[in-house]
C-alpha positions as CSV (number, residue, x, y, z in Angstrom):
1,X,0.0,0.0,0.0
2,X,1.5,3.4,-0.8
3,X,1.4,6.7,1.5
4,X,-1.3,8.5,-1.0
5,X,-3.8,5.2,0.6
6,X,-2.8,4.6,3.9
7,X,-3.1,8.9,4.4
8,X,-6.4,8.1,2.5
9,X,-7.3,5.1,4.9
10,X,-6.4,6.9,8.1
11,X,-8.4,9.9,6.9
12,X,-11.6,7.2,6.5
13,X,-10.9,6.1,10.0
14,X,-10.8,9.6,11.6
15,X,-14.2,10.5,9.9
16,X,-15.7,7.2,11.4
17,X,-14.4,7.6,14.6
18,X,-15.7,11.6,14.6
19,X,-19.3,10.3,13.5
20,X,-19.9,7.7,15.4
21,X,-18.6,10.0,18.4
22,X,-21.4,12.8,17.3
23,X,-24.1,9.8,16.9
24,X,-23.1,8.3,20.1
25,X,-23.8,11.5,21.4
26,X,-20.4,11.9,22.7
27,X,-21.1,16.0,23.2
28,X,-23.6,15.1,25.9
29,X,-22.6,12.3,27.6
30,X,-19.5,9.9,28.1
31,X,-19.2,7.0,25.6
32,X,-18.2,3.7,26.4
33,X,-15.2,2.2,24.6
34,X,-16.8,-1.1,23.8
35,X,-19.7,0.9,22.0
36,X,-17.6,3.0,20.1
37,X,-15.3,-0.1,19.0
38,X,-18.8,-1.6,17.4
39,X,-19.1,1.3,15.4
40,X,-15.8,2.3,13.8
41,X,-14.3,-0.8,13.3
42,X,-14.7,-2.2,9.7
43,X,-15.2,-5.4,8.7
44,X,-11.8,-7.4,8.1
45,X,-9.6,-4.5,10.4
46,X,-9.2,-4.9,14.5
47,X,-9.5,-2.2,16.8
48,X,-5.4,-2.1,17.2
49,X,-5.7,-0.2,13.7
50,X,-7.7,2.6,15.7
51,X,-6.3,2.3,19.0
52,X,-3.9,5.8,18.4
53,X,-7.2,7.2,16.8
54,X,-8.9,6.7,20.4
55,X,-6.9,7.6,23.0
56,X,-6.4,11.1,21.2
């Protein structure tokens, strides 16, 4: 995989972290970890690909 995809697949992860944060309703309330790992993780990737993602 080259730097123009993975830049391009770390930008799809950011975006799906960010909206299921906002439809979690993270500005209102505290989200739990396990719901949020339901949500952004894609089919075929594990939630060590997102684990810098999270703790920011």
């Amino acid at each position: 995989m080259n730097t123009q995809a993975k830049n391009l697949q770390t930008l799809y992860a950011q975006t799906r972290l960010l909206l299921a944060l906002w439809d979690l309703g993270a500005n209102e309330q505290e989200v739990k970890k396990g719901l949020l790992t339901k949500r952004i993780v894609a089919k075929g990737q594990k939630m060590a690909d997102y684990k810098f993602k999270v703790e920011q």
